[in-house]
C-alpha positions in Angstrom: 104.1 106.3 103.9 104.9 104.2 100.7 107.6 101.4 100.4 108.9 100.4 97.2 109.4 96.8 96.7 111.6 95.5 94.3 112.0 91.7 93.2 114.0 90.3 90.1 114.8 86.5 89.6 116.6 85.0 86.1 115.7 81.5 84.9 118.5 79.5 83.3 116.2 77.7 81.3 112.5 77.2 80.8 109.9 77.2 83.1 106.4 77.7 83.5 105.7 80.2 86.6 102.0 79.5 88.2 101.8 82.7 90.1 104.0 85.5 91.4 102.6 87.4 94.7 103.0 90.2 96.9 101.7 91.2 100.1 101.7 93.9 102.9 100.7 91.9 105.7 100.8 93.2 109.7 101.1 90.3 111.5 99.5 90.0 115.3 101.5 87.6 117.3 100.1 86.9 121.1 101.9 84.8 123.5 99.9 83.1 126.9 100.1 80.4 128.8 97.9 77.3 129.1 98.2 75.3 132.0 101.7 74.4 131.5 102.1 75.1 127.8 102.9 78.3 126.3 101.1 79.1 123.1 101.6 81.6 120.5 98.9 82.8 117.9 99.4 84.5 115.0 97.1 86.2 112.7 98.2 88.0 109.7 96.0 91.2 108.3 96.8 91.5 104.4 97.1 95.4 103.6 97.6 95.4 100.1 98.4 92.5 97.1 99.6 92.2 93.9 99.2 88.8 92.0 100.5 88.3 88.6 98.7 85.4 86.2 100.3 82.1 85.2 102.8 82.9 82.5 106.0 80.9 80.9 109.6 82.2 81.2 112.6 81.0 78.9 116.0 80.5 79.3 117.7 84.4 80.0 114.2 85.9 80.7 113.9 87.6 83.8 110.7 88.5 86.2 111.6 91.9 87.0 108.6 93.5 89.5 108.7 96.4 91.5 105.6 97.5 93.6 104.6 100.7 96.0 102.8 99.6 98.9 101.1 102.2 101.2 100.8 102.2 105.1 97.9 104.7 105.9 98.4 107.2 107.8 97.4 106.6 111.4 98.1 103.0 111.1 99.6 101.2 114.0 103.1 100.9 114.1 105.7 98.2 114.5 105.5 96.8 118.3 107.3 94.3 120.3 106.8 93.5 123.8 107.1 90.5 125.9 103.9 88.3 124.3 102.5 91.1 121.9 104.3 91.7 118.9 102.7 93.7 116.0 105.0 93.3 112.7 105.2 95.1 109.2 106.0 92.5 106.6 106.2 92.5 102.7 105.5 88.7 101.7 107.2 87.3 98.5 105.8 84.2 96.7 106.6 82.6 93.0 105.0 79.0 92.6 107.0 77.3 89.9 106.1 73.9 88.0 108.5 71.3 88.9 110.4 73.4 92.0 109.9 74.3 95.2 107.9 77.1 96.1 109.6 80.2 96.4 108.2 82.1 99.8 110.2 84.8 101.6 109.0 87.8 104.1 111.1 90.7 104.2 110.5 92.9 107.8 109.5 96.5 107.8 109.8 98.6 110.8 107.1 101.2 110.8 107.4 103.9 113.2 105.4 106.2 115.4 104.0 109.3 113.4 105.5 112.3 115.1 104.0 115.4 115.9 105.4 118.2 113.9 
């Protein structure tokens, strides 16, 4: 199955962009208990990236990206239960000189393949 991922942001002015990144990651989460503490671990599988290289945008410009990621056939699907959780997630990140990192991950819910 493909997913098209689209991701535009406008600069008012100036600015030097150090990298611009992608990612289809499925994420593991796993919830047990130690002694009297709960603990959750997380460990994220990347799929597929796309990494753009270092590149200055002026005032009105635009980054304007759109990418296809594929989920092979067969792979697992989305899954939640009480302390197992596997999650679909496409992972944005722009690193900008002089602001805040911008990181955001958008959920995907993959589902079972069904027989025909």
């Amino acid at each position: 199955e493909d997913v098209t991922f689209t991701y535009q942001q406008s600069f008012k002015s100036a600015i030097e962009v150090k990298r611009i990144a992608f990612q289809l990651i499925l994420r593991e989460l796993a919830t047990y208990r130690r002694g009297t503490d709960t603990v959750t671990v997380t460990h994220d599988h990347i799929i597929q990236q796309y990494e753009q290289p270092p590149r200055r945008f002026e005032g009105g410009e635009s980054i304007n990206e759109r990418r296809l990621f594929h989920i092979s056939e067969g792979a697992m699907h989305s899954f939640e239960a009480n302390r197992n959780k596997l999650r679909w997630i496409i992972k944005a990140r722009v690193e900008m000189q002089g602001w805040p990192d911008y990181d955001e991950e958008f959920g995907l819910r993959v589902l079972p393949e069904t027989v025909r």
